[in-house]
Each structure stands twice: as C-alpha cells, then as structure tokens.
C-alpha positions in Angstrom: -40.5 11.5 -5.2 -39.7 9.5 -8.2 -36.5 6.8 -8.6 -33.0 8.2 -8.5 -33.2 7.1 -12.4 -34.8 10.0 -13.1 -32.6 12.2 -11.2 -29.1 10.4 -12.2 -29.5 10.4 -15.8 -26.6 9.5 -18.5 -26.5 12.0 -21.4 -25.0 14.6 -24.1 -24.4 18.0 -22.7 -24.3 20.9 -23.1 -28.1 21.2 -20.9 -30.3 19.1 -19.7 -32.9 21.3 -19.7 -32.3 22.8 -23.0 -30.3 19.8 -24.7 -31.6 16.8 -23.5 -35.2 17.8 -22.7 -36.1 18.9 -26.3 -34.2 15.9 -27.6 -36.1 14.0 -26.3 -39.9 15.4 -26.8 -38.6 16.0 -30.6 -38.1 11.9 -30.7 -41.3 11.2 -29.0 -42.9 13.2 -30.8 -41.2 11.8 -34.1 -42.0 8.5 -33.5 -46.1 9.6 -32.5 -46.1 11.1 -36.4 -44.3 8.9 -39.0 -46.6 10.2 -41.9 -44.8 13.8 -41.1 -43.1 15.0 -44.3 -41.5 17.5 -42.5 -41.7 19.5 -39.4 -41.6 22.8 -37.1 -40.3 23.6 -33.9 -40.9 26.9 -32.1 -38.4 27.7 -29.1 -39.8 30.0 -26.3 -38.5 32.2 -23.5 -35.2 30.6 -22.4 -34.8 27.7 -24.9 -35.1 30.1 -27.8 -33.0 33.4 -26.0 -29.8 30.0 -25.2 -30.4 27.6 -27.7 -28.2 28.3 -30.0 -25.4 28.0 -27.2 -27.0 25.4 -25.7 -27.1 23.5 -28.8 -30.9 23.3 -28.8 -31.7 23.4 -32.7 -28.7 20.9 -33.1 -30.4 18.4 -30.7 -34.2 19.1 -32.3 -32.9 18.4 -35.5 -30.8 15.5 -34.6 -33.9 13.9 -33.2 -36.0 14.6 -36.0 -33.6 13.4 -39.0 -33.6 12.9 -42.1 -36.6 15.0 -42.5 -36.6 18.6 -43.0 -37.2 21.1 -39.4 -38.0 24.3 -39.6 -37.3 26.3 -36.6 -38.8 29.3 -35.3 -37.2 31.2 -32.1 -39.4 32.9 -30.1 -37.2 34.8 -27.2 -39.3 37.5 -25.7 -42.6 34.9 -25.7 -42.6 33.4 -22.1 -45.9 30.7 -21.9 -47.4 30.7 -18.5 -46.6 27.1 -17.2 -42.6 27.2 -17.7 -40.0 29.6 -19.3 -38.9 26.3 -21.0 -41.2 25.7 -23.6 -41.6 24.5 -27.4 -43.8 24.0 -29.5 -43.7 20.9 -32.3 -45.1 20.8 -35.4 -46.2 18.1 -37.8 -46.4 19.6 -41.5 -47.7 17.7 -44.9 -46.0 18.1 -48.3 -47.8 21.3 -48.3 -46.1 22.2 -45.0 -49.8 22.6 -43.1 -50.1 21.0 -40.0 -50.9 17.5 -39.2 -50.7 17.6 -35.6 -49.4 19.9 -33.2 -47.8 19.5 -29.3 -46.7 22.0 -26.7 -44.1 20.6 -24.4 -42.2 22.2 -21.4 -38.8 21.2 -20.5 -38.9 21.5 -16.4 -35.3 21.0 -15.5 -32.8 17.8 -15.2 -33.9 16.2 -18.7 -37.2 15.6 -18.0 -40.1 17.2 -20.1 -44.0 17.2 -19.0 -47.2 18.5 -21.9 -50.2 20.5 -20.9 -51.7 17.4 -20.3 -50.0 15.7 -17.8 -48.3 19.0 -16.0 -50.0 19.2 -12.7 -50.2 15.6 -12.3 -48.0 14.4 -9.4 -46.1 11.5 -10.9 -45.8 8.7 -9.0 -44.0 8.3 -5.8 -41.9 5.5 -5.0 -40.5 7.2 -1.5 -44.0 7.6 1.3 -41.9 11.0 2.9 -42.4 14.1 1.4 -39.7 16.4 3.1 -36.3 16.3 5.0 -37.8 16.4 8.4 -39.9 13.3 7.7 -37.1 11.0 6.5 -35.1 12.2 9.5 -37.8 11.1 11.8 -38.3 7.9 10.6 -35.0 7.0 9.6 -34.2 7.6 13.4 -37.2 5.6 14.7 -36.0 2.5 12.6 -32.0 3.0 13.6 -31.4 3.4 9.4 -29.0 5.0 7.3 -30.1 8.1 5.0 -28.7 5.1 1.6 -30.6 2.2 4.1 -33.8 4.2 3.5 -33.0 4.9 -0.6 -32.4 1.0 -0.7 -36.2 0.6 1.3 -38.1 2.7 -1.1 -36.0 1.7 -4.6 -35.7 -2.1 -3.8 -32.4 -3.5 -4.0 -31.9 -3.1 -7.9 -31.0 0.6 -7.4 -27.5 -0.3 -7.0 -27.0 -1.9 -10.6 -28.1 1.6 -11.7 -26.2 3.9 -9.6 -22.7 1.8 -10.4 -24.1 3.0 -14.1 -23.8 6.4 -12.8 -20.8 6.2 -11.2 -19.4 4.2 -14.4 -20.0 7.4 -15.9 -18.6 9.8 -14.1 -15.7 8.7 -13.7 -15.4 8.0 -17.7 -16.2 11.7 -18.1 -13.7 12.8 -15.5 -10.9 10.6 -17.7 -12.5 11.9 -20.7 -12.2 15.8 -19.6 -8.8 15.3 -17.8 -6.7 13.7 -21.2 -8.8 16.1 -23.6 -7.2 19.6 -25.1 -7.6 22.4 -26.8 -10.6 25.3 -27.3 -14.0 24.3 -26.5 -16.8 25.0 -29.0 -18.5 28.3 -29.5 -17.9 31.7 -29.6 -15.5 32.2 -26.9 -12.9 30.4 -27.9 -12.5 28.9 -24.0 -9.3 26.7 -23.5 -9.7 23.9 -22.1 -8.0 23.7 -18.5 -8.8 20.4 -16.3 -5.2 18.4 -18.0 -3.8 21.6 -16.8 -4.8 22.0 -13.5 -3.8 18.2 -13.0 -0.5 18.8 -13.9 0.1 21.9 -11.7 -2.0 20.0 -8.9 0.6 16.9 -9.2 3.4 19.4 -8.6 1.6 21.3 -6.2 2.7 21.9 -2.3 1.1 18.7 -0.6 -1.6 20.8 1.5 -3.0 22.1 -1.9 -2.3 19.3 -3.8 -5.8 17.6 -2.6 -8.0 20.5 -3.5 -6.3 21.1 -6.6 -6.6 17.6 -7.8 -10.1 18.7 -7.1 -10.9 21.3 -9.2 -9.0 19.5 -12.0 -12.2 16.6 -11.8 -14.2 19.1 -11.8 -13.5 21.2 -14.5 -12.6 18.0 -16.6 -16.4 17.0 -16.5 -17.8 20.5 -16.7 -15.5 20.7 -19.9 -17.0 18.0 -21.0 -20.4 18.8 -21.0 -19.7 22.1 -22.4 -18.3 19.9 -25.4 -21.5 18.4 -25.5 -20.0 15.1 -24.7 -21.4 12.4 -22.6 -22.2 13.6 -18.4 -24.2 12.2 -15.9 -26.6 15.0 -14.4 -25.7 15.7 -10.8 -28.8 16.7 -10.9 -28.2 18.9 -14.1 -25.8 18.7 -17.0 -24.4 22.4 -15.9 -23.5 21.3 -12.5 -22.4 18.1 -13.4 -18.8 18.3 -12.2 -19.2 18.5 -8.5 -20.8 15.7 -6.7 -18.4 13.4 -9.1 -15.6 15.5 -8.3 -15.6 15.5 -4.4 -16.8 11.6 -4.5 -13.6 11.0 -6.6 -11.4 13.2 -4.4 -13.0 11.4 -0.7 -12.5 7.9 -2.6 -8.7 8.8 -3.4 -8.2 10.0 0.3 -9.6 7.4 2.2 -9.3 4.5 -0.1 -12.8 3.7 -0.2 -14.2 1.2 -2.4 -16.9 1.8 -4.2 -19.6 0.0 -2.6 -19.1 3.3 0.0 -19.3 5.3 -2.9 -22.7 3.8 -4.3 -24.0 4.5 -0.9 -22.5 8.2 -0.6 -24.4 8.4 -4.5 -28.1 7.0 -2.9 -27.8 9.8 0.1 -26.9 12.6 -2.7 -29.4 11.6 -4.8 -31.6 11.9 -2.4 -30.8 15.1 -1.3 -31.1 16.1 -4.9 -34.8 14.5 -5.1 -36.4 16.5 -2.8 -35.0 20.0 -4.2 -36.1 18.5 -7.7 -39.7 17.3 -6.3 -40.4 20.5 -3.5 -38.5 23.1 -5.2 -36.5 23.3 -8.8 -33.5 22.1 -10.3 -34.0 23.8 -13.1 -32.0 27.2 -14.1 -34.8 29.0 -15.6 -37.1 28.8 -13.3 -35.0 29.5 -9.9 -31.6 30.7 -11.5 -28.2 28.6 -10.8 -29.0 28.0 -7.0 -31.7 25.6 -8.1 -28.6 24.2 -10.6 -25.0 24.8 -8.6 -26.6 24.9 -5.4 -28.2 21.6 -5.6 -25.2 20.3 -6.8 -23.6 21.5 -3.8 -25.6 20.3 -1.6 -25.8 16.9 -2.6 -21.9 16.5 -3.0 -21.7 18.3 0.9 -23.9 15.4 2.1 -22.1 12.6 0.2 -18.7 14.2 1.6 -21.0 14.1 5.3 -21.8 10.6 5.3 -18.5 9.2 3.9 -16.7 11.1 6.6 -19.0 9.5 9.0 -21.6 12.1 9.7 -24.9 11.0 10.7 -27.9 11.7 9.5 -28.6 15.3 11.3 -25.4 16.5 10.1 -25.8 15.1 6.4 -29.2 17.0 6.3 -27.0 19.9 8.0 -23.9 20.0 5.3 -26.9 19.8 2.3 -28.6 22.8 4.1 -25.4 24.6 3.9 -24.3 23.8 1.1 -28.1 25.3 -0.6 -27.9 28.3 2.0 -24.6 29.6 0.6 -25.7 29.7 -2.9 -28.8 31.5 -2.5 -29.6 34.1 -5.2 -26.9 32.4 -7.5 -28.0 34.0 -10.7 -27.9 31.5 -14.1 -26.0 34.6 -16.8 -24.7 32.0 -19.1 -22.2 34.3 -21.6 -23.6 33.8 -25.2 -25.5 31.2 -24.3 -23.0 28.8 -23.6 -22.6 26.6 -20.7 -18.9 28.0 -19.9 -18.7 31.2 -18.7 -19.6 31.0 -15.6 -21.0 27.7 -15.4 -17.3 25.9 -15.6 -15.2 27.5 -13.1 -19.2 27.5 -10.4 -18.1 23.3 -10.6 -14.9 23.9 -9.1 -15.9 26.6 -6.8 -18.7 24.6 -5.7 -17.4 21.7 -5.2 -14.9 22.8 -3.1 -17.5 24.4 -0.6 -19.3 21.1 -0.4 -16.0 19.4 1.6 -16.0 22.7 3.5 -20.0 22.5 4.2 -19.3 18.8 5.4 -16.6 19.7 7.4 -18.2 22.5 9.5 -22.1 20.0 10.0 -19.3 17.3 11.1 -17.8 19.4 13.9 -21.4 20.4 14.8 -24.0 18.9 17.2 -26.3 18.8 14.4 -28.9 20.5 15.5 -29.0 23.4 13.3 -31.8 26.2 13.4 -32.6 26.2 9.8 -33.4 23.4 8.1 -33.4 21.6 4.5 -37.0 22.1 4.3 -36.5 25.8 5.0 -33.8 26.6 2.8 -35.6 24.7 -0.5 -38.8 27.1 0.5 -36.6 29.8 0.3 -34.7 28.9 -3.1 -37.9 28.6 -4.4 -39.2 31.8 -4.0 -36.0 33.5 -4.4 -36.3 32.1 -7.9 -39.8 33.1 -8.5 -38.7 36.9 -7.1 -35.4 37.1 -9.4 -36.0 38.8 -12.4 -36.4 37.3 -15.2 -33.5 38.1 -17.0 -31.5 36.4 -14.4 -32.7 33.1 -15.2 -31.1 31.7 -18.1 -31.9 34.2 -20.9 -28.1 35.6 -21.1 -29.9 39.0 -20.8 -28.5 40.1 -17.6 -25.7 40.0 -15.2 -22.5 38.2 -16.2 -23.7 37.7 -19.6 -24.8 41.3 -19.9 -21.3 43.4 -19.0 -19.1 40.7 -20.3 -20.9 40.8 -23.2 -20.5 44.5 -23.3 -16.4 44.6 -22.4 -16.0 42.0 -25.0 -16.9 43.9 -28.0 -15.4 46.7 -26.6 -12.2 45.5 -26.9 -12.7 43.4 -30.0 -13.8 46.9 -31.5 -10.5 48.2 -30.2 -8.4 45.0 -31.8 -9.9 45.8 -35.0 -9.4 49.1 -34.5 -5.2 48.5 -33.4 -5.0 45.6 -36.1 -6.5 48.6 -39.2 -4.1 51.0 -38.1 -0.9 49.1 -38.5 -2.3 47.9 -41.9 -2.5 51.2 -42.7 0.9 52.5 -41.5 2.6 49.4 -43.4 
C-alpha cells in the first residue's frame, strides 16, 4: 500500500476521478510538450458519457491554458484497461500530431498510462490485507494509528492535520454558503438549513441532525467544485469529516485523537483502494460511498474505544451494507444522489460502530471478504450502472423530469393563449 498522501488528497471537486485525475495528466502532459501549439483530448467510456457534469472539459482546458484544446467525447468507446480513460494529443500549427498519450484515471485522483499500469507501485506498509495487520498489530500490543505511524514514520501527522485543516474549512465553507448549486438541476443548497433546524431540534435528534448538516455542507461543496479533501473520493467526501466532527463535538476530543481516528480510516481506505476499488466506474458507488463508510465506522470504532477486532468489524459493516450501491449520477452531476448518500452514509457509520462496539468482535465475515466481494460485484454490475448516467436513478429521473417540464410548458402555453 502506498502513503495515506495518496489516499487523503486536497482538491477541486466536483470528481476525483473525472476532475482531478484528467487535470492532472492534462498538466503533466503540458509541461512534457511545450513546443505544442495546440492540443486534443478524447474522453472515453465514463469520462466522456459525465464529463460535462463532472466538469471534465473545464478541468482539461484549465490545465492546458492559454493554448487552444480541442475535445472529442467518445461515450460508447470503453478501452480495455479502465472505463476511465483519455486520450491527449499534441498538435502543430497544422494541427497534426506531435506526440500522443493514453492515460486512465483509476479512481481517488490518481491516474496510471499503459506503461506503468500493472506495475505495483511501491509499498510503504509490509501487510497486504486486514487479517495480516490484525495479527501483527496484536503480537506487538499496537494500535491500528500505532501501526500507520510504523510504516509512514512520524511525519505523517504534519500531513494528516493538512487534511483535517481541510475538512473542517470545507465543512465552514458548505455550512455559511447559499443558494442553487451549478448545473442543470437547479439543486438548492441545504447544509445552512439543516443547521438551523438541527439547532432547534429536540435534543435526541439534535446530534444526528447537526450531522447531516456537515455532511451535506462538504458534499455541497464539492458539487460546487470548490476545494474537498477525498475521503477517499471527492463524491463521498462528506462523511468520514462529518462523523469525525460530530464524535469531536460530543466527547470533546482534541485533535491529536482525531489525527489518530484519521490514520485508522485511512487505513481502512488503503486497503479497499490497493485490493479492490475506490473508484465509481469500475465497482459503482460501493467502491465510492461504501468506502467512505467504512472508514468513518472505524474512526467512530476507535474513538469510542473499540479495539482493533471491532474497528476491522464496524469497517466490515459499514462495506457490507452498501453492497451493490449503484453510481446513477443524474445528468452527470455529482448531486443527485451523490449528496444526500453523504448524509445517509454517514449516519450508518456511528450506527456500524455502535453495533462492532457491543460485539465480541469476532465476526464471521471479514474485511478481506467483504472487499473480494465489492470487487466482483462491480465487475458483475452492468455497465450502465457504473458512472455513465445511463441507468438507474439517472435513467427514470431523467425520464419524470422532462415529463413534467413538457407538461410546464405545456400549462405555461395554454394560459398564454387564454390571456
């Protein structure tokens, strides 16, 4: 497994996979080609059929400025390694190509070529699965954060206060913000609301509804495009800040318990990123939400006083429960359903922690098992279920929408006409 650094990383939204992923192999690959008078980018599979939503072309061109980029969208083309994949061009004052690169956008910001896909990057962690950290975690007496701080040195923590840093900005950010978020569905914004109903809120529901308010306020956030921490993706990035905020408000923790709740999350994240997928169109939402949950269930564990058994037991449940958790963006845009998923999610996670903390521990199925599984549940889901807006939510919402802006239209002509 690589650092936490690249797990935790600090970003624009909307999509880590889809916004900061071709951001940044379009400025790699700007800087590798300064003689480039202009360029071309071709979007395939599930970066061309939710990059407009995602904000894709805005990124690509951002990257590439002041020169000219021409971009082709290729939906139905899927190439064999990834479903995220593009294609950049550079062209000469005759617009022929100088130079040419494929890159794939595997999920959580990070991006791999066809050169260096199937090579293992390097570890920094000697365990390879959940089992094998529990073992030897128990054989030394150490903490699930005790063994992060083994493998990443001491330094880590300058890093993951970063993070933290940056959650919590996007949470104040998303919480005092208003008004309609951008794109086509004209979404209000809801987190400032849901604080104020959550401060005026019968005591046992204030908590949960403070809750969802940090949630939504970062998942707003991203959907602005403004700046998120992936948790371990852009889309999911409301609810391990969300429930760390909500446990640190309870208890009054300070936030070197925090930092430590952060190592054990990221963690839990690492291992679904490194034995399975975090990203949406490869494995749907539960490699996306469900990860998310699952790390926030196993911060929640550990701050609560769980022990290692039962953190590895809240992040198994917190994966389990969101099995098959299809990724149907609506138009494209990382708001309908991705949004209101945060604050379900999130609230599961406390719930997941909860139930492995009244346990023995010694559950039957374990992290291991349930990342297998996600896995190939992703690989069986059709494809349309996996971040191409073709199917599910995105498909019948789609449908009732312009049914009844047809029917608006239709109302709004007729009164014209009787006038």
């Amino acid at each position: 497994m690589q650092s936490l650094k690249e797990l935790y990383k600090i970003g624009m939204g909307p999509s880590s996979s889809h916004t900061m992923g071709p951001r940044k192999a379009a400025e790699e690959f700007n800087r590798a080609h300064p003689q480039a008078v202009s360029f071309r980018v071709t979007l395939y599979g599930s970066l061309a059929a939710t990059g407009k939503g995602h904000l894709t072309d805005l990124a690509i061109k951002e990257a590439l400025s002041p020169k000219p980029v021409f971009i082709e969208w290729k939906p139905s083309v899927f190439l064999p390694r990834h479903p995220n994949a593009l294609k950049l061009e550079a062209l000469d004052g005759d617009k022929q190509p100088l130079d040419e690169q494929v890159v794939y956008s595997v999920g959580g910001g990070e991006i791999r070529t066809d050169d260096n896909f199937n090579i293992v990057p390097a570890s920094i962690y000697p365990h390879h699965s959940m089992e094998e950290i529990l073992e030897y975690t128990a054989r030394h007496k150490m903490l699930l954060w005790q063994y992060v701080e083994e493998c990443e040195g001491s330094q880590i923590w300058e890093y993951i206060s970063r993070v933290w840093s940056a959650m919590q900005e996007t949470m104040i950010r998303g919480l005092e913000a208003q008004g309609v978020l951008p794109g086509s569905l004209n979404l209000e914004r809801k987190a400032r609301k849901y604080l104020y109903k959550a401060a005026n809120s019968p005591r046992y529901v204030r908590r949960i509804n403070n809750l969802f308010a940090y949630a939504l306020a970062c998942a707003e956030e991203n959907a602005s495009g403004g700046q998120v921490v992936t948790a371990p993706t852009c889309g999911s990035c409301g609810i391990v800040p969300a429930v760390c905020r909500l446990m640190k408000e309870i208890y009054e923790f300070d936030d070197t318990m925090i930092l430590q709740a952060l190592a054990t999350a990221g963690l839990i994240g690492n291992l679904a990123k490194t034995n399975a997928s975090i990203s949406g169109a490869e494995v749907g939402c539960q490699g996306e939400v469900g990860v998310a949950c699952a790390m926030a269930a196993a911060a929640s564990c550990q701050l609560e006083g769980g022990d290692n058994r039962r953190i590895a037991y809240a992040a198994e449940m917190g994966l389990e429960h969101h099995l098959g958790l299809t990724c149907d963006p609506v138009e494209g845009l990382v708001q309908i359903p991705c949004i209101e998923r945060n604050a379900m999610a999130a609230a599961r996670a406390l719930d997941c922690a909860t139930y492995a903390l009244m346990s023995e521990g010694d559950n039957r199925v374990s992290y291991d098992d349930v990342l297998a599984t996600m896995m190939q549940t992703g690989l069986d889901m059709h494809r349309d279920y996996r971040e191409t807006s073709r199917g599910g939510l995105a498909r019948f919402f789609k449908k009732h929408w312009l049914k009844m802006k047809r029917k608006t239209k239709t109302l709004a002509r007729r009164r014209r006409n009787k006038k």
